[in-house]
N, CA and C atoms as an extended XYZ file, in Angstrom:
288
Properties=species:S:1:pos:R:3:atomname:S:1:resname:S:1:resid:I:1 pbc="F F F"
N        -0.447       -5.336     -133.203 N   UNK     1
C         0.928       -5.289     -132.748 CA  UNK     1
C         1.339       -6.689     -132.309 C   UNK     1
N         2.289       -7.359     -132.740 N   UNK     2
C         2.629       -8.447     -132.494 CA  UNK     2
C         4.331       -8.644     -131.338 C   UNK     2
N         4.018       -8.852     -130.231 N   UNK     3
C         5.034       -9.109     -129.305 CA  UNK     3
C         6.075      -10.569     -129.405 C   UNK     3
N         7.065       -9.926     -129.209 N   UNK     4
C         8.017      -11.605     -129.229 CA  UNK     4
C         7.842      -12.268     -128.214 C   UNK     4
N         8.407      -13.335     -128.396 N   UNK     5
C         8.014      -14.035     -127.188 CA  UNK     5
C         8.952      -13.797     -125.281 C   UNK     5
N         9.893      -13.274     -126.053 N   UNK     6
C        10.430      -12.597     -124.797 CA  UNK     6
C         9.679      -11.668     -124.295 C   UNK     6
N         8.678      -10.847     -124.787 N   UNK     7
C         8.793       -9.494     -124.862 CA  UNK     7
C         6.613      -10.064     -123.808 C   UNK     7
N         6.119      -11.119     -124.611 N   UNK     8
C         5.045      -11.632     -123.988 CA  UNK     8
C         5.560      -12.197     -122.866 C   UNK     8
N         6.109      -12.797     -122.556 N   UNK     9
C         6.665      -13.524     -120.866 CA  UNK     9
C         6.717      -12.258     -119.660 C   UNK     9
N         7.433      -11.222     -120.170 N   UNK    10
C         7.003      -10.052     -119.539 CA  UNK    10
C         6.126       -9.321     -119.255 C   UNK    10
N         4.871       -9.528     -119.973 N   UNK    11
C         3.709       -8.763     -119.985 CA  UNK    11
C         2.706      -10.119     -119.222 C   UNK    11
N         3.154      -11.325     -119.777 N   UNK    12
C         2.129      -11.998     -118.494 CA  UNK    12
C         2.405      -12.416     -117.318 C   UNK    12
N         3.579      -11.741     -116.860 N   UNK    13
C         3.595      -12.069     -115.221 CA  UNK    13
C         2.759      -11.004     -114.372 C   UNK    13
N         2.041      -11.319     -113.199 N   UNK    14
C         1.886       -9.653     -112.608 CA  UNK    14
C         2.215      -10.003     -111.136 C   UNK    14
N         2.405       -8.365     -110.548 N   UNK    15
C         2.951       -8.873     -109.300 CA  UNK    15
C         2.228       -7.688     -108.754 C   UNK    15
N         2.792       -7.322     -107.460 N   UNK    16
C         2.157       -6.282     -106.602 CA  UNK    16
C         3.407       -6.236     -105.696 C   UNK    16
N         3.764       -4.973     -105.259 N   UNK    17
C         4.375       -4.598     -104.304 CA  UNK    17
C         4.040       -3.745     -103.787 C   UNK    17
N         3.464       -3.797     -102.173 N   UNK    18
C         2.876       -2.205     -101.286 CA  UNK    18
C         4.493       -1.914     -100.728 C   UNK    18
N         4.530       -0.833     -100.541 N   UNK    19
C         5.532       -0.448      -98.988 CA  UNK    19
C         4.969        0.430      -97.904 C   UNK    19
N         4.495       -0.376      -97.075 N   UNK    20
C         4.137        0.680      -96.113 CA  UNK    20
C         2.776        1.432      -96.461 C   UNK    20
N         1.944        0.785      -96.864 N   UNK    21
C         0.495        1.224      -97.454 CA  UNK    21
C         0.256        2.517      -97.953 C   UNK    21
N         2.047        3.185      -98.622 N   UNK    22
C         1.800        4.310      -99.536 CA  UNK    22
C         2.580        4.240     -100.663 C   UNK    22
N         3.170        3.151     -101.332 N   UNK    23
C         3.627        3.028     -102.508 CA  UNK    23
C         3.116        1.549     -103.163 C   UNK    23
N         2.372        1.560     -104.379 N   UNK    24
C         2.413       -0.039     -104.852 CA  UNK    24
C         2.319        0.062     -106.250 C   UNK    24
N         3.558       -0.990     -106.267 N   UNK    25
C         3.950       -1.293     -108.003 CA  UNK    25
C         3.590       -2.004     -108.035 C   UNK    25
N         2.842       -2.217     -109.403 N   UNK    26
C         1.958       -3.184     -109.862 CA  UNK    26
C         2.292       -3.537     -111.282 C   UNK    26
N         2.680       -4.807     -111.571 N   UNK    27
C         3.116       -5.603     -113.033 CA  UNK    27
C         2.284       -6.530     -113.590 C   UNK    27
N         2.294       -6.320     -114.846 N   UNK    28
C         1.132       -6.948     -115.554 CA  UNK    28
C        -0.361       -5.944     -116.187 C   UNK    28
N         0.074       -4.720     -115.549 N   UNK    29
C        -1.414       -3.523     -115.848 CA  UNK    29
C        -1.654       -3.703     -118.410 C   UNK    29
N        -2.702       -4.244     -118.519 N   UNK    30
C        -3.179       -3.921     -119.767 CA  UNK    30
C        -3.502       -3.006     -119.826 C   UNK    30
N        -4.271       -2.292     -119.312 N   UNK    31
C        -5.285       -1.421     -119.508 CA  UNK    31
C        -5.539       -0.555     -118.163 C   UNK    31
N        -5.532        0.655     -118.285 N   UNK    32
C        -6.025        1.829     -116.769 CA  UNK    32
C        -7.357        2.038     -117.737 C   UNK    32
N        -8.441        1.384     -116.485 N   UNK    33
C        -9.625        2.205     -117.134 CA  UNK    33
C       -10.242        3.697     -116.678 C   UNK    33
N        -9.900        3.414     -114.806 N   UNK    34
C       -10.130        5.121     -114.735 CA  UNK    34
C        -9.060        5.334     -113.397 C   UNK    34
N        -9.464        6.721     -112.785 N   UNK    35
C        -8.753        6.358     -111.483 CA  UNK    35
C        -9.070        8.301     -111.448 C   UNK    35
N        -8.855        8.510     -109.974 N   UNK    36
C        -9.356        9.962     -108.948 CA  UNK    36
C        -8.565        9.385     -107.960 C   UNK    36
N        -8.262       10.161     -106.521 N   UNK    37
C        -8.075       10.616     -105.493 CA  UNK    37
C        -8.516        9.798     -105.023 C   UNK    37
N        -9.544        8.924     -105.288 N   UNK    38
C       -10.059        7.941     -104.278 CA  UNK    38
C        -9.700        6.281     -104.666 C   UNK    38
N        -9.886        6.634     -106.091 N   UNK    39
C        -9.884        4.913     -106.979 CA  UNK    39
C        -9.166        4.964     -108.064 C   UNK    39
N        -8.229        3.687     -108.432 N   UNK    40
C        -7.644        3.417     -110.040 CA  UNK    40
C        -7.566        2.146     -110.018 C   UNK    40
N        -8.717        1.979     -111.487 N   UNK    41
C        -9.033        0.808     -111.824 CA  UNK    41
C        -8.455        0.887     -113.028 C   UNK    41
N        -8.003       -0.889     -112.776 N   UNK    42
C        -7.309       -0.715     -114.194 CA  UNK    42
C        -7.477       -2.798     -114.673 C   UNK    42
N        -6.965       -2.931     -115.855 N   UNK    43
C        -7.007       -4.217     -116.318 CA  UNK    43
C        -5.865       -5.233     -116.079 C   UNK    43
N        -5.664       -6.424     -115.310 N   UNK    44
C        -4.350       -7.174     -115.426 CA  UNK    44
C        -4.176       -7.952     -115.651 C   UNK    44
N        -3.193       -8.957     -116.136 N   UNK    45
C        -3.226      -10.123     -116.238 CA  UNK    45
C        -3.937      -10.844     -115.625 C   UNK    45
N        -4.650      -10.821     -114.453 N   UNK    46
C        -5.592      -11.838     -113.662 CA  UNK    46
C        -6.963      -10.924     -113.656 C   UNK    46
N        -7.194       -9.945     -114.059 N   UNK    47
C        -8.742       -9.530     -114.521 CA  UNK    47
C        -8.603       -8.076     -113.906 C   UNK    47
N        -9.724       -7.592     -113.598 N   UNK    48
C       -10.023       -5.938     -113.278 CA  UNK    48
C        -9.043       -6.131     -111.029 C   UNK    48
N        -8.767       -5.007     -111.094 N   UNK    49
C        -7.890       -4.589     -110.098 CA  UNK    49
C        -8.557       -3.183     -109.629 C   UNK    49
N        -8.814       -2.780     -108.586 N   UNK    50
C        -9.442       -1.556     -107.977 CA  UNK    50
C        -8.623       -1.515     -107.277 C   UNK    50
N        -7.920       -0.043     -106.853 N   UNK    51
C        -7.197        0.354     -105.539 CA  UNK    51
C        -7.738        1.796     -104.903 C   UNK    51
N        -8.240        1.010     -103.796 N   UNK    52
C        -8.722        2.416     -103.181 CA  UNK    52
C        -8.019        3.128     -102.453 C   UNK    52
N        -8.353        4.318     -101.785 N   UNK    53
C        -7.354        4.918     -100.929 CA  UNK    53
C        -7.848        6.664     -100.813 C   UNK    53
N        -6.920        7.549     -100.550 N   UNK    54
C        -7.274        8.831     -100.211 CA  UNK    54
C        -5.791        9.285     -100.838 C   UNK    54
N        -6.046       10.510     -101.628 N   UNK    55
C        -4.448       10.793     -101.857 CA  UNK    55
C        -4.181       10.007     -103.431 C   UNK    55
N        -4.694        9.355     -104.088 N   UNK    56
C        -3.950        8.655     -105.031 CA  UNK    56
C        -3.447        9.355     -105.933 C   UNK    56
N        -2.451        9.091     -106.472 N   UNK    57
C        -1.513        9.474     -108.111 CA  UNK    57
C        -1.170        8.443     -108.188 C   UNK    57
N        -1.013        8.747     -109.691 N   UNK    58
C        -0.085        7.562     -110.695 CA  UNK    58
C         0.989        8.396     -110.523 C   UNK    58
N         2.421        7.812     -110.143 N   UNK    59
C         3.025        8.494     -110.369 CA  UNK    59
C         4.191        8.020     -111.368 C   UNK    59
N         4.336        6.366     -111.924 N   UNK    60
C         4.925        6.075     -113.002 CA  UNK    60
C         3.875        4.654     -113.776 C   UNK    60
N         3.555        5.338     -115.144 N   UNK    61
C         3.014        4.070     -115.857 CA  UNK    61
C         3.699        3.781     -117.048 C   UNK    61
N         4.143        2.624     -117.242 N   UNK    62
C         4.835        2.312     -118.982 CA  UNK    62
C         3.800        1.407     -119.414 C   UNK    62
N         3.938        1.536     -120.648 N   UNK    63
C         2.780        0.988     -121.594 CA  UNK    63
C         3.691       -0.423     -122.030 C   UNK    63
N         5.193       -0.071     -122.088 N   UNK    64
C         5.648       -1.001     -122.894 CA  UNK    64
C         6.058       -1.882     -121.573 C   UNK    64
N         6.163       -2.329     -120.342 N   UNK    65
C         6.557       -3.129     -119.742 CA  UNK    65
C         5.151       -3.627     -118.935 C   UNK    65
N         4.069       -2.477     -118.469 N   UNK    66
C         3.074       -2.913     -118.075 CA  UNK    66
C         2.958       -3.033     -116.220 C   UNK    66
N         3.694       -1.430     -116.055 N   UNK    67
C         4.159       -1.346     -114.910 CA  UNK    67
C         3.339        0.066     -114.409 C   UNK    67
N         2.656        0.096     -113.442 N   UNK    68
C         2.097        1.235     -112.923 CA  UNK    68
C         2.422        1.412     -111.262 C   UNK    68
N         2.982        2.748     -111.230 N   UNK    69
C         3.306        2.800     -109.691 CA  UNK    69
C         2.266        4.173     -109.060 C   UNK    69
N         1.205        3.541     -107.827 N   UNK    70
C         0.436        4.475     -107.501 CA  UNK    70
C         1.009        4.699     -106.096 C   UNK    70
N         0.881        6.138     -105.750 N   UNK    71
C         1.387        6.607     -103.995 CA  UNK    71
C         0.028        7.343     -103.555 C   UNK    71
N        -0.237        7.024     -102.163 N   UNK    72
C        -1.061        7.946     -101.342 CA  UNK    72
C        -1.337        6.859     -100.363 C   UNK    72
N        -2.581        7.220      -99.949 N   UNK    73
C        -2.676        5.904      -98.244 CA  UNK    73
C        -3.592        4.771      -99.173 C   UNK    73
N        -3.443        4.180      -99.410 N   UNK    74
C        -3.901        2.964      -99.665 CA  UNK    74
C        -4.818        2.073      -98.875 C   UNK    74
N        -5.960        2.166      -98.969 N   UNK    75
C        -6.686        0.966      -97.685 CA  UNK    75
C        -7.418       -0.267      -98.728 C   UNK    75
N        -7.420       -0.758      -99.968 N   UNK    76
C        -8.186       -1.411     -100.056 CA  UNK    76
C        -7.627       -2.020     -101.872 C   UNK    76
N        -7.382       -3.660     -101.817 N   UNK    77
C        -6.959       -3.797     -103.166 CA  UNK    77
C        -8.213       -5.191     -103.893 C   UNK    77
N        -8.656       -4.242     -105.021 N   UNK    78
C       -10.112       -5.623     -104.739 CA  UNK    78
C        -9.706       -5.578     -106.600 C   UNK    78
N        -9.864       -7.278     -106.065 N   UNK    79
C        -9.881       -8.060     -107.568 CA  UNK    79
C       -11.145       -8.273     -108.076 C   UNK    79
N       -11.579       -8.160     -109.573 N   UNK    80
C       -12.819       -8.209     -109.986 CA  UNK    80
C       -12.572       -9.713     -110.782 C   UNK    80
N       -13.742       -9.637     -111.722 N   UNK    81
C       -13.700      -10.778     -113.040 CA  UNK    81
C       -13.009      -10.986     -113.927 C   UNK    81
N       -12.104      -11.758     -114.244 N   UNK    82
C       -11.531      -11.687     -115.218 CA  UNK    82
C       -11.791      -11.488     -116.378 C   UNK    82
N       -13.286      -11.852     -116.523 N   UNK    83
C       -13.861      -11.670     -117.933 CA  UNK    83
C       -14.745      -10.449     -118.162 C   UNK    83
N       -14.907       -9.676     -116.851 N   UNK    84
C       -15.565       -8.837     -116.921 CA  UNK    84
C       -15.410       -7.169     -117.821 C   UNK    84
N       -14.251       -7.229     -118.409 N   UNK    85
C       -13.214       -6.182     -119.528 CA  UNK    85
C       -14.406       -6.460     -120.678 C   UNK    85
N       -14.180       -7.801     -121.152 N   UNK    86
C       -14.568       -7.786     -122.554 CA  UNK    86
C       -16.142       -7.823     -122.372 C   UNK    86
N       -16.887       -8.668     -120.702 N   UNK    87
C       -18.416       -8.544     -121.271 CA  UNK    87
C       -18.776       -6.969     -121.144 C   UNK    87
N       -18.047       -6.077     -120.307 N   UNK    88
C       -18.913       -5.210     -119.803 CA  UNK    88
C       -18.393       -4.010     -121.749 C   UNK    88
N       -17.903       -4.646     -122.818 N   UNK    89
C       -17.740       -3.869     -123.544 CA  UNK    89
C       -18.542       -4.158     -124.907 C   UNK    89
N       -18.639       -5.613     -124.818 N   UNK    90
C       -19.468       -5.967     -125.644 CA  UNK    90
C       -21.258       -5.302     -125.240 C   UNK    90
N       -21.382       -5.516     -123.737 N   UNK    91
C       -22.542       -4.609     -123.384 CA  UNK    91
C       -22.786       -3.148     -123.468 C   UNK    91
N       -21.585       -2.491     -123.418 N   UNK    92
C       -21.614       -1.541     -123.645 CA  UNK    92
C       -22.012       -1.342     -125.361 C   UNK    92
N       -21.053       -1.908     -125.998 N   UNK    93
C       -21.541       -1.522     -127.471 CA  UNK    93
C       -22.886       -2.090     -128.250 C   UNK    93
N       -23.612       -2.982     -126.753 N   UNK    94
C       -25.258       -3.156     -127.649 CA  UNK    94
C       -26.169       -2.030     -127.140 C   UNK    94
N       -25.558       -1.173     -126.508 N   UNK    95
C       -26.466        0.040     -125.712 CA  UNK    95
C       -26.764        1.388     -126.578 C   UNK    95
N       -25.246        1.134     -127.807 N   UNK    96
C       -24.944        2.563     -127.930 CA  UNK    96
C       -25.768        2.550     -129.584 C   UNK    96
């Protein structure tokens, strides 16, 4: 799939907005890799993103802008590797 260049300027910004440690929009999401009641991890422009909490839903994700909005109590936002998407898949596929 090939994006214009308007259409890429949008997909590589990311941002974060909490309100009140029960709503946070998040811009820039590639990829949701998992997520429960407790955790949603997902891929962003600056590498893997974990949000912990009690209570979680997705309660809006677009694929085409790269916008995910999660609600519940929120205590914890941890940034991983940036490169860690593609090694942990290439490892994965020398396992299988």
């Amino acid at each position: 799939m090939n994006m214009t260049d308007g259409q890429n300027n949008k997909r590589t910004s990311h941002n974060l907005i909490m309100e009140n440690r029960n709503s946070l929009t998040i811009s820039g999401v590639s990829d949701l890799d998992s997520f429960d009641e407790h955790s949603v991890v997902m891929f962003t422009e600056l590498g893997e993103l974990t949000v912990r909490g009690h209570d979680l839903h997705i309660n809006e994700m677009s694929v085409d802008t790269g916008e995910l909005v999660v609600s519940g109590e929120i205590t914890a936002l941890i940034y991983g590797d940036k490169e860690r998407k593609s090694a942990s898949g290439f490892v994965a596929k020398l396992f299988r």
